[in-house]
N, C-alpha and C positions, 0 to 999 in steps of 0.2 A: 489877449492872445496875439493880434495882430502887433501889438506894442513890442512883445519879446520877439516874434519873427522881426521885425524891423532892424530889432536892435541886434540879433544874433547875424542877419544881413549886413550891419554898416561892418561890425565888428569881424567878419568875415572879409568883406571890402577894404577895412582900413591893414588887417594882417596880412594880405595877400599882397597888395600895392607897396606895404612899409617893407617886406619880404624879398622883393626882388631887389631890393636898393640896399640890403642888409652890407655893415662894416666890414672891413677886415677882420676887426675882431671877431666879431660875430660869424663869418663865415670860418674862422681858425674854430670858435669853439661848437659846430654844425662838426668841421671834420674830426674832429678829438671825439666826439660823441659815437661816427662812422665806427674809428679806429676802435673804440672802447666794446663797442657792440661786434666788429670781426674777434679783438681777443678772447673776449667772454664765449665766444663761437667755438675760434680752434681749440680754446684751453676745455669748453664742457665736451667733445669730441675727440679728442689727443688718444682717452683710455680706450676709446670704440675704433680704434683706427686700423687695427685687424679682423674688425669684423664691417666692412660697409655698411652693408646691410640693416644692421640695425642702427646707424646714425638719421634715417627718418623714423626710425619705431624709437627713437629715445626721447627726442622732446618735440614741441611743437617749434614751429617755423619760427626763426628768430626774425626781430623786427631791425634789418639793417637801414632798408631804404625807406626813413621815416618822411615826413612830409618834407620840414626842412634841407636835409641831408640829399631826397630826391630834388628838389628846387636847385641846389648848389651843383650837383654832377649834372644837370640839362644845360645850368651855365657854362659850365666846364667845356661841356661836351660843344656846343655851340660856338664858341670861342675857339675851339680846336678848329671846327669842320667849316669854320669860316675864312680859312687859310688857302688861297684860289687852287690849290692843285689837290685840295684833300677831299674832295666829294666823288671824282672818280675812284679815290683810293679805296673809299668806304663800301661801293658798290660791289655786289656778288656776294655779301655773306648772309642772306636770306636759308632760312631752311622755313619747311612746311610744317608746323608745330609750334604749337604757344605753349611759351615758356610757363612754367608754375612751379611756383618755392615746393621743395623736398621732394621735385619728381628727379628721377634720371636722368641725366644730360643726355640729348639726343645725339647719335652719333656722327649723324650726317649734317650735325650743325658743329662741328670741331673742324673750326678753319684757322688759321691763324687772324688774333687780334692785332687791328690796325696798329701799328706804331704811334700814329698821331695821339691816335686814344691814349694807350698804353703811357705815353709821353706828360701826356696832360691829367689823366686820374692819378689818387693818392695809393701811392702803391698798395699790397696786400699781402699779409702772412702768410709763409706756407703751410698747407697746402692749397692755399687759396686764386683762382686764377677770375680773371674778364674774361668772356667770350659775348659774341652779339648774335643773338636770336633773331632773326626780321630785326624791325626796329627799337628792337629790347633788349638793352643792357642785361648781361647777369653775372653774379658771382659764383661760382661754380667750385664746389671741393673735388680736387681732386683722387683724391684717397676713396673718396666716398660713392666718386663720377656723379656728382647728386648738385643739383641747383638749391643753393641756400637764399636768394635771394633774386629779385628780376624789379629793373626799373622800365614801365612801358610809361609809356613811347621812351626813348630814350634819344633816337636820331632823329625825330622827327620825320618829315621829307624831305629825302635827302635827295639832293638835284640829279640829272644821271648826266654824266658828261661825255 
Protein backbone atom coordinates (compact mmCIF):
# COMPACT_ATOMS: atom_id res chain seq x y z
CA UNK A 1 0.00 0.00 0.00
CA UNK A 2 2.56 2.46 0.92
CA UNK A 3 4.57 1.34 -2.27
CA UNK A 4 1.57 2.56 -4.61
CA UNK A 5 0.95 5.80 -2.67
CA UNK A 6 4.73 6.52 -3.16
CA UNK A 7 4.58 5.75 -6.45
CA UNK A 8 1.27 7.56 -7.35
CA UNK A 9 3.12 10.61 -5.45
CA UNK A 10 6.51 10.58 -7.59
CA UNK A 11 4.32 10.24 -10.59
CA UNK A 12 2.19 13.08 -9.65
CA UNK A 13 5.57 15.11 -8.76
CA UNK A 14 7.31 14.17 -11.97
CA UNK A 15 3.57 15.36 -14.28
CA UNK A 16 3.34 18.44 -12.57
CA UNK A 17 7.02 19.67 -12.78
CA UNK A 18 7.33 18.11 -16.59
CA UNK A 19 3.80 20.21 -17.11
CA UNK A 20 4.95 23.56 -16.35
CA UNK A 21 8.01 23.32 -18.91
CA UNK A 22 5.49 21.53 -21.51
CA UNK A 23 6.59 22.47 -25.66
CA UNK A 24 5.23 24.44 -27.97
CA UNK A 25 3.93 21.70 -29.37
CA UNK A 26 2.39 20.52 -26.63
CA UNK A 27 0.91 23.63 -25.38
CA UNK A 28 -0.63 24.12 -29.36
CA UNK A 29 -2.19 20.60 -28.90
CA UNK A 30 -3.70 21.60 -24.81
CA UNK A 31 -5.31 24.66 -27.05
CA UNK A 32 -6.78 22.47 -29.99
CA UNK A 33 -8.27 20.32 -27.31
CA UNK A 34 -9.67 24.06 -25.41
CA UNK A 35 -11.04 24.89 -28.85
CA UNK A 36 -12.56 21.24 -29.68
CA UNK A 37 -14.37 21.08 -26.27
CA UNK A 38 -16.03 25.19 -26.84
CA UNK A 39 -17.21 23.62 -30.44
CA UNK A 40 -18.62 20.56 -29.17
CA UNK A 41 -20.27 23.27 -26.59
CA UNK A 42 -21.76 25.89 -28.97
CA UNK A 43 -22.70 23.16 -31.70
CA UNK A 44 -24.67 20.73 -28.78
CA UNK A 45 -26.43 24.24 -27.76
CA UNK A 46 -27.10 26.06 -31.29
CA UNK A 47 -30.81 24.11 -31.40
CA UNK A 48 -31.62 25.42 -27.52
CA UNK A 49 -30.71 28.83 -28.32
CA UNK A 50 -34.25 30.17 -28.13
CA UNK A 51 -34.96 28.50 -25.26
CA UNK A 52 -32.11 29.44 -22.38
CA UNK A 53 -33.31 28.15 -20.11
CA UNK A 54 -33.06 24.84 -20.84
CA UNK A 55 -29.33 24.86 -21.95
CA UNK A 56 -28.48 23.79 -18.03
CA UNK A 57 -31.45 21.34 -17.98
CA UNK A 58 -29.92 19.75 -21.36
CA UNK A 59 -26.72 18.32 -20.44
CA UNK A 60 -24.31 18.23 -17.60
CA UNK A 61 -21.34 20.73 -17.36
CA UNK A 62 -19.03 20.36 -20.08
CA UNK A 63 -15.46 19.79 -19.18
CA UNK A 64 -13.52 23.04 -20.75
CA UNK A 65 -11.04 23.96 -18.20
CA UNK A 66 -9.21 20.54 -17.97
CA UNK A 67 -6.17 20.21 -15.79
CA UNK A 68 -3.76 20.81 -18.52
CA UNK A 69 -5.67 23.52 -20.65
CA UNK A 70 -6.18 25.34 -16.90
CA UNK A 71 -2.26 25.02 -16.34
CA UNK A 72 -1.79 26.84 -20.02
CA UNK A 73 -4.43 30.06 -19.51
CA UNK A 74 -2.78 30.66 -15.59
CA UNK A 75 0.49 30.83 -17.91
CA UNK A 76 -1.11 32.91 -20.15
CA UNK A 77 -2.64 35.02 -17.90
CA UNK A 78 0.46 35.61 -15.80
CA UNK A 79 2.55 36.57 -18.66
CA UNK A 80 -0.16 39.08 -19.61
CA UNK A 81 -0.42 40.62 -15.91
CA UNK A 82 3.19 40.74 -15.65
CA UNK A 83 3.34 43.84 -18.02
CA UNK A 84 4.14 46.81 -15.27
CA UNK A 85 0.91 48.89 -16.08
CA UNK A 86 -1.42 45.95 -16.21
CA UNK A 87 -2.23 45.04 -12.58
CA UNK A 88 -4.00 48.33 -11.92
CA UNK A 89 -5.76 47.75 -15.09
CA UNK A 90 -7.04 44.41 -13.61
CA UNK A 91 -8.26 45.82 -10.41
CA UNK A 92 -12.28 46.55 -9.62
CA UNK A 93 -13.68 43.64 -11.41
CA UNK A 94 -14.49 41.72 -8.02
CA UNK A 95 -18.33 40.80 -7.55
CA UNK A 96 -19.49 39.11 -4.27
CA UNK A 97 -20.41 35.50 -5.75
CA UNK A 98 -18.64 32.30 -6.64
CA UNK A 99 -18.63 31.58 -9.91
CA UNK A 100 -20.13 27.77 -10.70
CA UNK A 101 -20.38 26.05 -14.15
CA UNK A 102 -24.21 26.08 -15.45
CA UNK A 103 -25.41 28.91 -12.87
CA UNK A 104 -26.47 32.29 -14.29
CA UNK A 105 -24.03 34.85 -14.89
CA UNK A 106 -24.35 37.22 -12.10
CA UNK A 107 -25.36 40.64 -13.14
CA UNK A 108 -23.41 42.71 -11.13
CA UNK A 109 -20.36 40.94 -12.25
CA UNK A 110 -20.85 42.25 -16.20
CA UNK A 111 -17.94 44.67 -16.46
CA UNK A 112 -16.05 44.87 -19.13
CA UNK A 113 -12.96 42.25 -19.79
CA UNK A 114 -9.64 43.63 -19.56
CA UNK A 115 -8.02 44.13 -22.98
CA UNK A 116 -4.70 42.58 -21.73
CA UNK A 117 -6.60 39.48 -21.03
CA UNK A 118 -8.77 39.56 -23.94
CA UNK A 119 -5.32 40.20 -25.96
CA UNK A 120 -3.55 37.24 -24.63
CA UNK A 121 -6.51 34.37 -24.35
CA UNK A 122 -7.45 32.27 -27.49
CA UNK A 123 -10.29 33.77 -28.76
CA UNK A 124 -14.03 32.04 -28.48
CA UNK A 125 -17.00 31.25 -30.71
CA UNK A 126 -19.97 32.98 -30.51
CA UNK A 127 -21.87 33.27 -28.42
CA UNK A 128 -19.10 32.70 -26.34
CA UNK A 129 -17.51 35.51 -24.06
CA UNK A 130 -14.44 35.87 -20.83
CA UNK A 131 -15.60 37.74 -17.96
CA UNK A 132 -13.72 37.69 -14.56
CA UNK A 133 -15.55 36.80 -11.33
CA UNK A 134 -13.16 37.90 -8.12
CA UNK A 135 -10.27 35.94 -9.16
CA UNK A 136 -11.97 33.57 -11.61
CA UNK A 137 -11.70 33.44 -15.06
CA UNK A 138 -15.11 32.30 -16.70
CA UNK A 139 -16.65 31.43 -19.95
CA UNK A 140 -19.92 32.69 -20.03
CA UNK A 141 -22.75 31.96 -23.07
CA UNK A 142 -24.13 34.57 -23.83
CA UNK A 143 -27.48 33.52 -25.48
CA UNK A 144 -27.81 31.40 -22.42
CA UNK A 145 -26.53 34.42 -19.66
CA UNK A 146 -25.24 30.99 -18.13
CA UNK A 147 -21.59 30.20 -17.05
CA UNK A 148 -20.22 27.14 -18.79
CA UNK A 149 -17.05 27.08 -17.39
CA UNK A 150 -14.79 28.92 -14.41
CA UNK A 151 -10.98 28.75 -13.99
CA UNK A 152 -10.24 29.61 -10.05
CA UNK A 153 -7.90 31.19 -9.18
CA UNK A 154 -7.39 32.41 -12.36
CA UNK A 155 -5.38 36.03 -11.40
CA UNK A 156 -4.09 34.87 -8.64
CA UNK A 157 -2.99 38.09 -6.36
CA UNK A 158 -3.21 40.57 -8.09
CA UNK A 159 -0.87 43.48 -6.73
CA UNK A 160 -3.19 46.80 -6.13
CA UNK A 161 -1.35 49.80 -7.62
Amino acid sequence: MRKAIATGVLGLVLFSNGAAAQTAVERGQILRDFERSLVEYTQQHTSLAGFPGAVAAASPAPKIFTPPVAMVFRQTIARALAKPSVGSAISGHSAAHRAAVMQPFPANALTDFPKVLGDALPALPAPLEYRLIDNDLVIRDTTADLIIAVLHPALGAVPAR
